[in-house]
Every structure is written in structure tokens, then in C-alpha cells.
C-alpha positions in Angstrom: -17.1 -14.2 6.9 -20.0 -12.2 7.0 -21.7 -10.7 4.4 -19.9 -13.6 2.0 -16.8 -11.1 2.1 -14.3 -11.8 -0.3 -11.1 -11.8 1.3 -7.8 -11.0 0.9 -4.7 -12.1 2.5 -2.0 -9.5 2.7 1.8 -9.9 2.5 4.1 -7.2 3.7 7.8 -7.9 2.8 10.3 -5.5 3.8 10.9 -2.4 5.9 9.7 0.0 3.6 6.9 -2.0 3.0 6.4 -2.1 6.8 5.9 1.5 6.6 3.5 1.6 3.8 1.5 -1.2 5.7 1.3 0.8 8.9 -0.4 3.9 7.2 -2.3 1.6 5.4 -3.5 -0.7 8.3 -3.3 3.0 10.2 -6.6 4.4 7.5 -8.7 0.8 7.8 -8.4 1.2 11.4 -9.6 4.9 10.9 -12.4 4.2 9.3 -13.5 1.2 11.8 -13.4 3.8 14.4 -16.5 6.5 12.3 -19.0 6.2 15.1 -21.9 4.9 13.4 -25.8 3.6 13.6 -26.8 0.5 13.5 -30.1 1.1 11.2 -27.6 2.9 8.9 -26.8 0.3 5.8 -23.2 -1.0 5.5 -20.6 1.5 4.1 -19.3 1.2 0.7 -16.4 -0.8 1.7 -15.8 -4.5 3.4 -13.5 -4.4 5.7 -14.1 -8.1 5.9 -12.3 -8.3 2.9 -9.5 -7.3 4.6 -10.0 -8.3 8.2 -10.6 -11.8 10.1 -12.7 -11.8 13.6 -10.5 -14.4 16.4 -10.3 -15.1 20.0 -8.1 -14.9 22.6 -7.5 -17.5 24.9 -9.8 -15.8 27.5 -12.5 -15.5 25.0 -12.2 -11.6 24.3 -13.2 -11.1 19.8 -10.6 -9.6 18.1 -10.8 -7.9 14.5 -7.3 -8.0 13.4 -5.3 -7.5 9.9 -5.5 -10.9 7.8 -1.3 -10.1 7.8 1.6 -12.0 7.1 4.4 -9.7 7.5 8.2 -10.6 6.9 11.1 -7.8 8.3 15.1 -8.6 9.7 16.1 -9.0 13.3 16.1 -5.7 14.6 13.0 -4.1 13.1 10.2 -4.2 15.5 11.5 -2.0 18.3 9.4 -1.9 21.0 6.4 -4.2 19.2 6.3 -7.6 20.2 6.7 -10.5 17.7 3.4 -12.3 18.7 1.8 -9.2 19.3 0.0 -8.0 22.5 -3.9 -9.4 22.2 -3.4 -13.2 22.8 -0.3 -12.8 25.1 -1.1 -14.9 28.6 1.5 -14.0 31.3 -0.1 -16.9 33.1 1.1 -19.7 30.2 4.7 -17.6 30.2 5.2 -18.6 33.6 4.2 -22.3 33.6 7.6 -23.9 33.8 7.8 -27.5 34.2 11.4 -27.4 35.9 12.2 -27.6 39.4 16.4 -26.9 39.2 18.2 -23.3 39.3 16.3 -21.4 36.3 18.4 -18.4 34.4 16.7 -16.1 32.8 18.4 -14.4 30.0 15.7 -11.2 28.7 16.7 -9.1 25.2 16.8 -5.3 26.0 13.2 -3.9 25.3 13.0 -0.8 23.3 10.9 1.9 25.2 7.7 2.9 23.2 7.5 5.8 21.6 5.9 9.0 23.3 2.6 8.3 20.4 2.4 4.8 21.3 2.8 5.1 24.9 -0.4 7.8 24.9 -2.3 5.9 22.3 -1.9 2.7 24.9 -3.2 4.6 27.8 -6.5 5.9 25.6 -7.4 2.6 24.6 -6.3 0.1 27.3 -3.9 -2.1 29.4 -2.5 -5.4 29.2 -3.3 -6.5 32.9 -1.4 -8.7 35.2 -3.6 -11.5 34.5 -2.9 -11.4 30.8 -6.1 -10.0 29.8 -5.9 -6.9 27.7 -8.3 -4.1 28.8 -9.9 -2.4 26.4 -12.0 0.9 27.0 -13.4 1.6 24.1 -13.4 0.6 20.5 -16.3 2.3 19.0 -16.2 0.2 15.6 -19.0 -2.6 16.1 -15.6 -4.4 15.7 -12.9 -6.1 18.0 -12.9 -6.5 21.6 -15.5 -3.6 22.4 -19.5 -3.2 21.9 -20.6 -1.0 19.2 -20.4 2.9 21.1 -20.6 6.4 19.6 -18.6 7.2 22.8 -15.3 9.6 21.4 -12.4 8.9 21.8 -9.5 10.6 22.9 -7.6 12.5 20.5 -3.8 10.8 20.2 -1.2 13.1 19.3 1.3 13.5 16.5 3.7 11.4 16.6 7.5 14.0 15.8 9.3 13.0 12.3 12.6 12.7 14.9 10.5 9.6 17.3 10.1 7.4 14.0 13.0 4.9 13.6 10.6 1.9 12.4 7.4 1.7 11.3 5.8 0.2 14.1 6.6 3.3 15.8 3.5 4.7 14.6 1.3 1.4 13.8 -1.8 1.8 16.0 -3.3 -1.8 15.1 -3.3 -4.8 16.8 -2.1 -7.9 14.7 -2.4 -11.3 15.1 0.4 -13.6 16.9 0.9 -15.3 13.2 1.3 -12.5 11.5 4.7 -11.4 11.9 7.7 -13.7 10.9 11.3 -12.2 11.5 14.5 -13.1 8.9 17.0 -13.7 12.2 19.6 -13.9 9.6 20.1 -10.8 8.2 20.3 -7.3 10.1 18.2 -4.5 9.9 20.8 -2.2 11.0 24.3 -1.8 10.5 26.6 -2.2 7.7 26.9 -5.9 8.2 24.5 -8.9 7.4 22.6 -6.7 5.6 19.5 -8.3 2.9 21.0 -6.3 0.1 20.9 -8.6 -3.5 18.1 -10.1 -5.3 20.2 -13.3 -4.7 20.0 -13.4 -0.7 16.4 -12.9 -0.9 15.7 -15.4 -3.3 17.8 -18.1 -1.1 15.9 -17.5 2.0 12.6 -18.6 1.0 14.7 -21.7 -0.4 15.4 -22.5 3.4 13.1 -25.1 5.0 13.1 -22.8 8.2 11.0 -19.6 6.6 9.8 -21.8 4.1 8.1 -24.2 6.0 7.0 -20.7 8.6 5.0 -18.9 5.6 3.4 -22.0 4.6 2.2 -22.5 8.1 1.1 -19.0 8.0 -0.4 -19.2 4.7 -2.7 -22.5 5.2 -3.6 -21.1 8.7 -5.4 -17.6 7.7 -6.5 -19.8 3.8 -8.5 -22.2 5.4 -10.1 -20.2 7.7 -11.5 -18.3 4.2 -14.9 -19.1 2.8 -14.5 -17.2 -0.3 -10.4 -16.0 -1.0 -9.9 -13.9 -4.2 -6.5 -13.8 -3.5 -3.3 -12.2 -2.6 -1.9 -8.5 -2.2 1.8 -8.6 -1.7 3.7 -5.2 -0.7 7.3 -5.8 -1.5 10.2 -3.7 -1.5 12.0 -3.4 -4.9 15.5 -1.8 -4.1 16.7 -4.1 -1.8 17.1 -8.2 -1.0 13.1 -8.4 -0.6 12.4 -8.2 -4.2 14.4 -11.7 -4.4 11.6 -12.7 -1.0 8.9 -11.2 -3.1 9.9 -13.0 -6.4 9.8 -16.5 -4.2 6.7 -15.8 -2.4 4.7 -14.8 -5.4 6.3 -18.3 -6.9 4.8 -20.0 -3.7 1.5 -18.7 -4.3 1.1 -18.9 -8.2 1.8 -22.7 -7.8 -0.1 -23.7 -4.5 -3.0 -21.1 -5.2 -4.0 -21.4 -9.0 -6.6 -19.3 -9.9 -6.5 -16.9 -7.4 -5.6 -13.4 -7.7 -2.0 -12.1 -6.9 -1.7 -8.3 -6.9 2.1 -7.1 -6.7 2.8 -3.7 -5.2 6.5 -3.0 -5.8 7.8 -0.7 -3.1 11.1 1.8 -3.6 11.4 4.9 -1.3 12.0 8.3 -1.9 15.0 8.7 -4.5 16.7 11.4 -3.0 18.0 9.0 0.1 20.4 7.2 -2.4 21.8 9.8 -3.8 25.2 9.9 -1.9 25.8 6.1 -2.2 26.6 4.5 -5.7 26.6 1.1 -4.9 23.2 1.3 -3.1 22.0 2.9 -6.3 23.5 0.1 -8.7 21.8 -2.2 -6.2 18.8 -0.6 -6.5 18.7 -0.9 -9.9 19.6 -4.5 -10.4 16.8 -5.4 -7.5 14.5 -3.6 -9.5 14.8 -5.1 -12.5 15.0 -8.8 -11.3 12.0 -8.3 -9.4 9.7 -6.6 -12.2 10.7 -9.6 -14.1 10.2 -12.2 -11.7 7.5 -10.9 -10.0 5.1 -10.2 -13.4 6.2 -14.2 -14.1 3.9 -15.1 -11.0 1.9 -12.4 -10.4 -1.8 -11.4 -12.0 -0.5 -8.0 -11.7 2.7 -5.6 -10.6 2.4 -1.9 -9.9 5.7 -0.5 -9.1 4.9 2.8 -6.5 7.6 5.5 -6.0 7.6 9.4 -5.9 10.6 9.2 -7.1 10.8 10.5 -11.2 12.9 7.6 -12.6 14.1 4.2 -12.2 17.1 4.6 -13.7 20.8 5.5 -12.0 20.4 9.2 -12.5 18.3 10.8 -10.1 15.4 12.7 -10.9 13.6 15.4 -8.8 10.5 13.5 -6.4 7.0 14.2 -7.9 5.1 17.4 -6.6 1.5 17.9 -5.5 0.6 21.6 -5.5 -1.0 20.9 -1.7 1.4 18.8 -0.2 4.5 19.6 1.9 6.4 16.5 2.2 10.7 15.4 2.5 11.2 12.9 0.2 13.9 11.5 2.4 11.9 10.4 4.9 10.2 7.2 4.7 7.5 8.3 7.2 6.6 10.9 4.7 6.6 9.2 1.1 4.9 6.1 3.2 2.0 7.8 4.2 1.5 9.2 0.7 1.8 5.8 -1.2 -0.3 4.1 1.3 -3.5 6.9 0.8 -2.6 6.0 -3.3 -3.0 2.0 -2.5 -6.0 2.7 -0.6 -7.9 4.3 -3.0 -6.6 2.2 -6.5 -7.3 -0.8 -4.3 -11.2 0.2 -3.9 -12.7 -2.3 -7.2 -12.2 -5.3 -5.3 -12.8 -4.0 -1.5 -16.6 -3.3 -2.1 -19.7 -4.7 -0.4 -21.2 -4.8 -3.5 -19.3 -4.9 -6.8 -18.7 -7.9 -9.1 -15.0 -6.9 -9.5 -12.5 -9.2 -8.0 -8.9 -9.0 -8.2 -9.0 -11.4 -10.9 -11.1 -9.3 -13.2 -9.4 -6.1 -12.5 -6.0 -7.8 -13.5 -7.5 -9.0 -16.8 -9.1 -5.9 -17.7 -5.4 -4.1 -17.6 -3.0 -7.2 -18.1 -4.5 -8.3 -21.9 -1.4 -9.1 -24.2 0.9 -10.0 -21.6 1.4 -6.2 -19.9 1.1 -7.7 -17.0 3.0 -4.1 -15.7 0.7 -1.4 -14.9 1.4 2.4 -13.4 -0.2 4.1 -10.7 -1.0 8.1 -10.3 -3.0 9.9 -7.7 -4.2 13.0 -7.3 -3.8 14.1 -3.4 -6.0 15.7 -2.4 -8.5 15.8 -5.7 -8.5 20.0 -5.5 -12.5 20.9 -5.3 -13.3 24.5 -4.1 -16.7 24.2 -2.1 -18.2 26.6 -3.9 -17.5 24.5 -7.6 -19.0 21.0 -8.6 -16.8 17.7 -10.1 -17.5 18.7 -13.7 -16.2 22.0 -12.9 -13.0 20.7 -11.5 -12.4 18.3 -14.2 -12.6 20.6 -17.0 -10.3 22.8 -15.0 -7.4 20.0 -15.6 -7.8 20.6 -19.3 -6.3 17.9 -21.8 -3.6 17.2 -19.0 -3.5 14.1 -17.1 -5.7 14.4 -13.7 -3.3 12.6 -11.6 0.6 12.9 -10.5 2.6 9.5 -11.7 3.7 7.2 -9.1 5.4 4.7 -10.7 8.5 6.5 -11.4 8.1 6.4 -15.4 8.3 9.7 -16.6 5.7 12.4 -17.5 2.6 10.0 -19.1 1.6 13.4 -21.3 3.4 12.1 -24.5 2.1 8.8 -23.6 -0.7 6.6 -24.5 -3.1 4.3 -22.3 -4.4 0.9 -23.1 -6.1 0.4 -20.8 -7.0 1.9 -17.0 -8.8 1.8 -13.3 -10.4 5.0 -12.1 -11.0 5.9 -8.4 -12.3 9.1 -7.3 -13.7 8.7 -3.8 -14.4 11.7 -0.9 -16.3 14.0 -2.4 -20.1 14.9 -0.8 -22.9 14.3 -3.5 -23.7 17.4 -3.9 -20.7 18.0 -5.4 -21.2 15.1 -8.1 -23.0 17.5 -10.8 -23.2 20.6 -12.1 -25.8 23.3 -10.1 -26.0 25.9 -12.4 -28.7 27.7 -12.6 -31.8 27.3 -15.4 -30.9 28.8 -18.4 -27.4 29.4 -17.6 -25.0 28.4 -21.1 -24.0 24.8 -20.5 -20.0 25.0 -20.3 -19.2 21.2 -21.1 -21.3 18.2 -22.1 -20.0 17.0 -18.5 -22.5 19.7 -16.9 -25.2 18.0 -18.4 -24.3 14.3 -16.6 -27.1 13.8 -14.6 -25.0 11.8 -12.0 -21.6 11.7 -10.7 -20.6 8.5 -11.9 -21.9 9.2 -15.6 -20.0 13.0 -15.2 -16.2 10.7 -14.1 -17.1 8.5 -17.0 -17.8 10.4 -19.6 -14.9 12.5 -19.0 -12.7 9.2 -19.1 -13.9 9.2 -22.2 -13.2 12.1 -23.8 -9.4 12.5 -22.4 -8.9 8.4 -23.8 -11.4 7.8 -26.3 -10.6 4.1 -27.3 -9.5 3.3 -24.4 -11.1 0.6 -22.2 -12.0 2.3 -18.8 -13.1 1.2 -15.6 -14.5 4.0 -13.1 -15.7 3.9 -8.9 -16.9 7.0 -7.2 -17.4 6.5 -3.8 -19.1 9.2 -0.6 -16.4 8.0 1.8 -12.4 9.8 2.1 -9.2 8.9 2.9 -8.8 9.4 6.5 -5.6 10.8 7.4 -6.0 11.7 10.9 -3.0 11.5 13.4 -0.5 9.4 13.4 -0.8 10.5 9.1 2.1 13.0 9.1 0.9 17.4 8.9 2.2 17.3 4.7 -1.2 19.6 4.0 -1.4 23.3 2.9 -3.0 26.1 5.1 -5.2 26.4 2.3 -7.1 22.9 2.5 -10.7 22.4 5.2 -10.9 19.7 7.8 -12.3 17.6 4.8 -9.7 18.6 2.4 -11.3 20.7 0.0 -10.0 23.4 -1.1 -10.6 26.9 0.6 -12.0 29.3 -1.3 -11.1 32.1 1.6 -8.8 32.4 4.6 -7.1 29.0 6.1 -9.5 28.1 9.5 -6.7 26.8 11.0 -8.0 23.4 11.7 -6.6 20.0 11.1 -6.9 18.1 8.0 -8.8 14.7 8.9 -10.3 13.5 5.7 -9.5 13.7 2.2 -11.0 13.2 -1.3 -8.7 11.5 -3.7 -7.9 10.5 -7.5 -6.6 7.4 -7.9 -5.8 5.2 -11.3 -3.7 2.2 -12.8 -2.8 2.1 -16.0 -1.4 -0.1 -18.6 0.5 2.7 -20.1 2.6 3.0 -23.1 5.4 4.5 -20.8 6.4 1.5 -19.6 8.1 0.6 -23.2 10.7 3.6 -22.5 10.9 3.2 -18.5 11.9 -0.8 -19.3 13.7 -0.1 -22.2 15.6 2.6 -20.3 16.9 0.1 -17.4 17.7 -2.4 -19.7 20.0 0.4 -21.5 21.1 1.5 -18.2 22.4 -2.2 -17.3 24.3 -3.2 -20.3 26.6 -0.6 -19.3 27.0 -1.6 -16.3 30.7 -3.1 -15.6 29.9 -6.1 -13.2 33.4 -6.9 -12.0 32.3 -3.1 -9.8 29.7 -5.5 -8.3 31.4 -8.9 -8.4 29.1 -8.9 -5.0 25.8 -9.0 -5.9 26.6 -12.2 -8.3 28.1 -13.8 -5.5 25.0 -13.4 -3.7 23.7 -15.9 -6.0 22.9 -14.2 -9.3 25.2 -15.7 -11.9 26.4 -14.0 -15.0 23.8 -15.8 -17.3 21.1 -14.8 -15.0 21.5 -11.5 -15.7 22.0 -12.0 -19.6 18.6 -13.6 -19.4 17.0 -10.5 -17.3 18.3 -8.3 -20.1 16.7 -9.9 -22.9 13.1 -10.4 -20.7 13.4 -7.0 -19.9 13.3 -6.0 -23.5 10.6 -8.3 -24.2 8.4 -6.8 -21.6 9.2 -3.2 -22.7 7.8 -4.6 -26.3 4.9 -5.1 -25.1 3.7 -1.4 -24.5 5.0 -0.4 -27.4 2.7 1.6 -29.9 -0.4 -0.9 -30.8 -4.1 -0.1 -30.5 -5.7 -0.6 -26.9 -8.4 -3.1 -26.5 -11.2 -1.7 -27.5 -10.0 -1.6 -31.3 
């Protein structure tokens, strides 16, 4: 790999998690695409990390997402299984036999009006199999290295996005994607609901035996792996997938990193049906458990304001217009969180891996952190970063996105800081000479030392970790319009009239935390499921959770919760 890039093999189980993957792989691909010099130094992040160069069988590079992705039969639409870079129509139609030939062909979906004119701007696949790009101007992929532009793709409408690789815009590699035939992705039957039926299909030879394939295939091609991000959905049967994969890799891949991202959508879709909410709930708590058994590290992300059976209003951002009921939306907003709290161990040059940032925020067995963003991080051109961050007060800086509650009554023990978009000349205070100092932060003569010190005051013995990095989010189309009027191209915000121009970057706030709200937030499902009445759900015990199963989740459920509670952080 070049540049001695630390890689990272990604994991994407679920639908929900597809969706969060496509914005995600959607923002790397964005940021390939900055036209760029080539006496300019590398940017602050590796997309090596993330990324493995290839061939196609007619010798074309390819840059493509270092991806294994597991959905059910009836997810990918109109995207191909093996994807559309190393298809050869020639091979396809090399058939040995000489007798009457039937052809039997599955109805193709018809791309989507985005797809369909994001296809046309960027190439063809041709008759002879060879796909034709015109321009990639990323120094990466098929193309040359051009600062040529390319054409704008539009929006893609809320009502055109069914699945999420509706919107994807990157190519992935034929071994990336590996389909559950067994269970349905739509309709009311064969459905992957229960921790059970997820746990039993990585006990199957068949997708066994497929992700190890996968797995050796994109490890040995590694020089230097620091592990393993898995994005799993929680409410569903994929947090029994998640709980076996992250068992797969604990045992095979010792030492290595494995960083859990526990998906649930937006709460408000489960309103209306109780035994999807009971199922959520018992999903949930199995997977926390099984997954922080195996894992280095799980981060449950949800707008949603609770884990528990009631319902709780979605969080709020003061500049954000989004429907917590659609997927497309809340995805797009978790994804730009991951992408930023994910930054410590996607540097060119940092000594943090995903092993160290796991054991600076997993000590005494809080293996369980929370996330919280701030989207976008609110600066007013005409103010600097010390000015903004004084503004927020004694509050917390970020919104919580790990459904546990309000963290202001809360305590941290310890926590990863990410603020990253924001021009240099906003790092420090420009006041003029002689002008009374407002806060000891005006007086940072650098914008890392002005994020650190004020870590310091809002959690004084608390062991902190801080990034500050020049480049944004990008959150250029196919992102979803969620921004106010009142936000600039670059997402900072106006000062005077909206200029009526698209928002296509974004500074962000990003941080995990090992946070004491996790003793209530456990504690609370743990409540919550002791008064449950199983014989309700004799259904998702006969989908292979037995009663003593559950007893035993109850009791490592509270012992988890014990471990945020009260204590002294790390530094004492």
C-alpha cells in the first residue's frame, strides 16, 4: 500500500447499515474527486487506509472500497452483485454446450433517474466488456490525475430511494457484496427479524465458508491491517450476523482492532408496531452484549433519544431540517458523524491506531462508548474558534447520538475529540492589540492548543484526546438538502442574508465518549426486559434464543451498566 497505509477492512451488515455505508463511501469518494496538484503534499487523510488499488481483467486500475457487505435477497435493486468494473460480457457468453440452451433472466430493476445521469457523466460499460471511463479526476481509479470538472449530478428525490444503492455512486469490488438468499428483504415473510436467525446464519458452512473467503482475500493482500470496522444494524436479525462476525474475527485476527458501530434508524418509524419495537429492544440488548464480548470497541449511533420501549422525540440540530422517518435522511447524518469520530486512525501521519484509540476509552472493561456531533460546528465568518466555543458555555458542544439521554447530568471518563473544516484563520483569536482578553482560550497561540485547552476546562480530570483538521465533510449531492437558508457553501454560519447557494462542505464536531450515561441507558433496558412477558414473543425464542439465554443477557447487562457507574476517570 503506499505510503505504508494502515488499512482497514470494512464490514457492512444490514440494510440500514447499507445506507449508512453509501453516504459514507458517497464522502470518501467526494473527497477523491478535490481536483488537486501534484507538488501539493498529501492531505491529512489516507484514503489508503480505506481503499485497495486492483485490476480488471483488461488491465484497467481500479480504487475501490476494501468492502465486505452482507444484505437479504431483494436489496440491491438495480446494482449488480459482482458489481460493474470487472464484468466481461465476453466470459458471460463462453458456453461450452452445443444442445438447446434456455435462458432463464431475473427482472432487472430500472436505475434510478440519479444513477442513470451520474452513469452517463462518468462512463459506459461497452459491448466488449470494458467500462469507459471519462474522467475521474482523483489521481485514483481507472483515470489519469485531471483538474478537468466534472459534471454536476443532480439530487436524487426522497420518493426515488427504495434501497441504498439507489444513491451509492462508488464502484465496489466483485467480492465485496455477499447476499443472505434466505431471508427476504421485503415482505412480511422470511423476514431476518431475531438475534437468533442471525446468529444461525453465520453457523452455516455456506456464508460461513463465503466471508472467510472474503476475509483472507482482501487480509492478505494487506501489508500493514490495524483491523476491522464493522457497521451492523442493532434492531433487527443482523445484530445476531454482527455478534458472529465480530466472534470470527476476535478468534482468527488476535490483536487486531475491531471497532463496532451499532446501527438503529430513526425511532419514530416503529412507533405504530409493538412487536417490531419489543424486537428491537431484545436485538439491541443481545448485540451490545455480544458484540462488546468480541469487539475492542462498540458505539451504538441513533438520533433516536432512547433505547428503551417508550419513544422519545429524535435529537435536534438548530441547522438541520431532516424526517426522522426516513432512512435516507438519518443515514446521511450518522454517516458525516462516523466520518469525522473515525478521523484518529485514518491519518497520514498519526501514531493512533484503532487499537490505541480503543484502549484509551475502553480501560476497566467499558468497552461501550457514545458518540455526539455537532452538525455543522456553528462559526459565523466574522468570529474565531475560541469565540464559538465559549459561546457553548458549560453545555456539552455536541448533540448525543447514541440514544442515552441528555449527557449534561453526566460524567466522562474518558473521550475522542474531532473538530475538522474550519480554515486556519479561524483557529485563534484576532483581536486587536490591547483589546481585554475574554477567555484564557484567546490567548492559545494555535488551534489545536485553543480545542485542547478548552477540553480541559469543560472535563478537567478527564483523559482527552483531540484532532483538528483543514479539510470538511463533503456533503455534495447525492447528501440529501437537510441545511438551513442561513448556512454558506462551506457551511458557516451567515452573518447576513442567505446567498442562496448550495451547501457543499461542512465543518464538524465530532467525539466518543466513555460516559457515565451508559450506567442508566443499560440499566434502563435491563429494567425494561424483566418486564417483559415472553410467552407475547414465544417467537423470537423459537428463533433460537432460549429462556436461559436471556436470563444470562439480563445479568451481563447489569454488569456492563456497573461499569460506568460513578468512579474516578483515568487520570486519577
Amino acid at each position: 500500500m503506499a505510503g505504508g497505509a494502515r488499512e482497514v477492512l470494512t464490514l457492512q451488515l444490514g440494510h440500514f447499515a447499507g445506507f449508512v455505508g453509501a453516504h459514507w463511501w458517497n464522502q470518501q469518494d467526494a473527497a477523491l474527486r478535490e481536483p488537486t496538484d501534484a507538488s501539493e503534499p498529501p492531505g491529512e487523510l489516507c484514503p489508503d487506509v480505506l481503499y485497495r488499488t486492483g485490476r480488471t481483467l483488461h488491465g484497467q486500475e481500479t480504487y475501490t472500497p476494501r468492502l465486505i457487505l452482507m444484505d437479504l435477497k431483494g436489496s440491491l435493486n438495480s446494482l449488480q452483485q459482482e458489481g460493474g468494473l470487472y464484468r466481461d460480457t465476453q466470459l458471460d457468453a463462453a458456453i461450452a454446450w452445443q444442445g438447446k440452451l434456455t435462458t432463464h433472466k431475473e427482472e432487472v430493476h430500472p436505475k434510478t433517474p440519479y444513477l442513470q445521469n451520474l452513469l452517463s457523466a462518468e462512463g459506459v460499460l461497452s459491448s466488449d466488456g470494458i467500462w469507459r471511463v471519462t474522467s475521474i479526476p482523483s489521481g485514483k481509479g481507472p483515470a489519469p490525475r485531471t483538474t478537468a470538472p466534472t459534471p454536476k449530478p443532480p439530487v436524487p428525490t426522497e420518493g426515488s430511494i427504495r434501497v441504498w444503492s439507489d444513491f451509492l455512486r462508488v464502484h465496489l469490488h466483485p467480492r465485496s457484496i455477499c447476499m443472505i438468499q434466505k431471508y427476504n428483504h421485503d415482505g412480511e415473510a422470511g423476514r431476518l427479524e431475531a438475534f437468533g436467525q442471525g446468529e444461525s446464519v453465520l453457523k452455516e458452512p455456506r456464508y460461513l465458508e463465503e466471508l472467510e473467503d472474503r476475509l483472507h482475500f482482501y487480509v492478505e493482500e494487506c501489508d500493514y491491517l490495524q483491523g476491522f470496522q464493522i457497521l451492523c444494524d442493532l434492531h433487527d436479525g443482523f445484530s445476531g450476523v454482527g455478534a458472529k462476525a465480530s466472534e470470527l474475527l476476535h478468534d482468527e485476527y488476535s490483536g487486531r482492532g475491531i471497532v463496532t458501530w451499532g446501527l438503529l434508524p430513526g425511532p419514530c418509524s416503529l412507533r405504530q408496531e409493538p412487536q417490531k419495537n419489543v424486537y428491537r429492544l431484545l436485538n439491541t440488548a443481545f448485540g451490545l452484549v455480544h458484540l462488546s464480548a468480541h469487539s475492542s470497541l462498540v458505539c451504538p449511533l441513533s438520533l433516536g433519544g432512547s433505547l428503551g420501549l417508550r419513544p422519545e422525540p429524535p435529537v435536534h440540530f438548530p441547522h438541520l431540517h431532516y424526517d426522522a422517518t426516513l432512512p435516507f435522511h438519518c443515514s446521511a447524518i450518522l454517516a458525516t458523524a462516523l466520518d469525522t469520530v473515525t478521523v484518529p486512525y485514518r491519518l497520514h501521519s498519526s501514531p493512533v491506531s484503532m487499537v490505541h484509540l480503543a484502549d484509551m476509552l475502553n480501560f476497566s472493561g467499558k468497552k461501550v462508548v457514545t458518540a455526539g456531533a455537532t452538525i455543522p460546528f456553528p462559526l459565523v465568518p466574522s468570529q474565531s474558534l475560541p469565540d464559538t466555543l465559549v459561546q457553548f458555555g458549560g453545555a456539552a458542544p455536541w448533540t448525543p447520538l447514541s440514544a442515552c439521554g441528555d449527557p449534561s447530568e453526566t460524567r466522562c471518563f474518558a473521550q475522542s475529540v474531532v473538530l475538522r473544516g474550519l480554515d486556519r484563520v479561524y483557529h485563534t483569536s484576532q483581536l486587536p492589540p490591547g483589546t481585554p482578553v475574554p477567555s484564557v482560550l484567546h490567548t492559545c497561540p494555535t488551534g489545536e492548543e485553543v480545542l485542547a485547552q478548552y477540553l480541559q476546562q469543560q472535563q478537567p480530570r478527564v483523559r482527552s484526546s483531540s484532532h483538528l483538521l483543514l479539510t470538511p465533510c463533503k456533503v455534495g449531492p447525492p447528501y440529501p438538502h437537510l441545511f438551513s437558508s442561513s448556512l454558506s457553501q462551506q457551511g458557516l454560519v451567515l452573518d447576513g442574508p442567505p446567498t442562496g447557494a448550495a451547501v457543499e462542505s461542512i465543518p464538524v464536531l465530532g467525539a466518543l465518549c466513555s460516559s457515565s450515561s451508559l450506567n442508566r441507558t443499560l440499566g434502563d433496558v435491563a429494567e425494561e426486559l424483566t418486564k417483559l412477558d415472553l410467552r407475547r414473543w414465544a417467537s423470537f425464542l423459537d428463533a433460537g434464543v432460549e429462556q436461559g439465554d436471556l436470563e444470562e443477557l439480563l445479568q451481563e447487562l447489569r454488569s456492563l451498566a456497573q461499569c460506568y457507574q460513578g468512579g474516578d476517570s483515568l487520570v486519577d
